[in-house]
C-alpha positions in Angstrom: 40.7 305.6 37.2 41.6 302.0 37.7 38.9 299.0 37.9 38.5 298.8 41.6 37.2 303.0 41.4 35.3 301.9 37.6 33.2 298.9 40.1 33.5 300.9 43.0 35.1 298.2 44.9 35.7 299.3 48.6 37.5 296.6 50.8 35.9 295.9 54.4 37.0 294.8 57.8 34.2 293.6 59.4 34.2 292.6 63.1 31.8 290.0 64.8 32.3 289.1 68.1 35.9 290.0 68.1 36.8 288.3 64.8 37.7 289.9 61.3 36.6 289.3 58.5 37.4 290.3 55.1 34.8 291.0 52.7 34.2 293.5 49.7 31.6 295.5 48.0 30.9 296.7 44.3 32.1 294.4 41.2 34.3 292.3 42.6 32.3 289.0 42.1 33.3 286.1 43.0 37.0 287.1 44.0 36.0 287.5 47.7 35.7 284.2 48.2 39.2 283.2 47.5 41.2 283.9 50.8 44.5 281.7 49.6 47.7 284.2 49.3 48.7 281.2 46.5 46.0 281.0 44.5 45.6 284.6 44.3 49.0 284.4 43.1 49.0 281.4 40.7 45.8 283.3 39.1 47.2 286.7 38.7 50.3 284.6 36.7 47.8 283.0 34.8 46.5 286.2 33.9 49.7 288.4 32.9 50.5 284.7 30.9 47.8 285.5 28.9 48.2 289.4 28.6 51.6 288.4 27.1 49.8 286.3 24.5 51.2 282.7 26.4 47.8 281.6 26.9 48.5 278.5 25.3 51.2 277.3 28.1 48.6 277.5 30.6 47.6 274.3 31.5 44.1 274.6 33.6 42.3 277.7 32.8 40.2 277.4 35.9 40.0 280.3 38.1 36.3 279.3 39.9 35.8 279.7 43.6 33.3 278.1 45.7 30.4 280.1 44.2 31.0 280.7 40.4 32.8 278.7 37.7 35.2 281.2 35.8 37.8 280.1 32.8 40.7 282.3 31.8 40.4 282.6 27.2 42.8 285.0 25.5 39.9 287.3 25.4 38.9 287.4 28.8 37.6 285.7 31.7 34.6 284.1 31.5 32.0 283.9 34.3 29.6 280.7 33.7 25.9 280.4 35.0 25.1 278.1 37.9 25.1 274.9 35.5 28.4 276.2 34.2 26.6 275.7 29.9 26.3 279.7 29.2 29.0 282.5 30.0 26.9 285.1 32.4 30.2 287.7 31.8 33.3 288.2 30.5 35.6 290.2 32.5 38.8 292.0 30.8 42.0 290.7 31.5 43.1 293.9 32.5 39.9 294.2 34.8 40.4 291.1 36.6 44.0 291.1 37.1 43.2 294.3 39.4 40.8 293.1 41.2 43.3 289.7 42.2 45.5 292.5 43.2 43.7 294.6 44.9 42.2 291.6 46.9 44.9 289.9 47.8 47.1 293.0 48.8 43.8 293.7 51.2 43.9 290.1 52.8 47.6 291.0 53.6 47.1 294.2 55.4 46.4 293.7 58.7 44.8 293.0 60.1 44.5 289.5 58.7 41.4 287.7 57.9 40.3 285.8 61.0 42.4 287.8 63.4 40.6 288.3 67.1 40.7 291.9 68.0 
């Protein structure tokens, strides 16, 4: 059983009034918020740097979205509270790098995000 079935993670189309939208349910946090191909992309690098013990050659840890701050360590990634001084969770590396992929393989099945049916 991979992440996505562990946090019961089901990927949504939604439609309202002929537009869809993307959105998740389950663990998947702050994730949904990020609909950038390229940023899903440069984090999921970040991530399998790290996983191959590089960690050190990344050079800005940062993989926040608009609602939570969240910093790649060599021991995870860690979610910070709303005033970004205490870590709320710290998600595997493993963990997260499915849900990146999970996410950003749903944004590209059509159809897209923002697509009028």
């Amino acid at each position: 059983m991979n992440s996505l079935d562990n946090k019961n993670i089901k990927f949504i189309n939604k439609i309202i009034d002929g537009t869809v939208y993307k959105t998740a349910t389950g663990g998947i946090g702050h994730v949904q918020s990020i609909k950038s191909i390229n940023t899903l992309n440069d984090f999921i690098n970040m991530i399998n740097t790290t996983i191959d013990g590089n960690f050190s050659s990344i050079d800005d840890p940062d993989v926040s979205s608009n609602y939570e701050v969240a910093f790649i360590t060599p021991n995870g990634v860690e979610v910070m509270d709303e005033n970004v001084i205490n870590v709320i969770e710290i998600i595997p590396l493993q963990e997260f790098k499915e849900i990146l992929i999970g996410w950003r393989d749903f944004l590209l099945t059509p159809p897209l995000d923002g697509y009028k049916v």
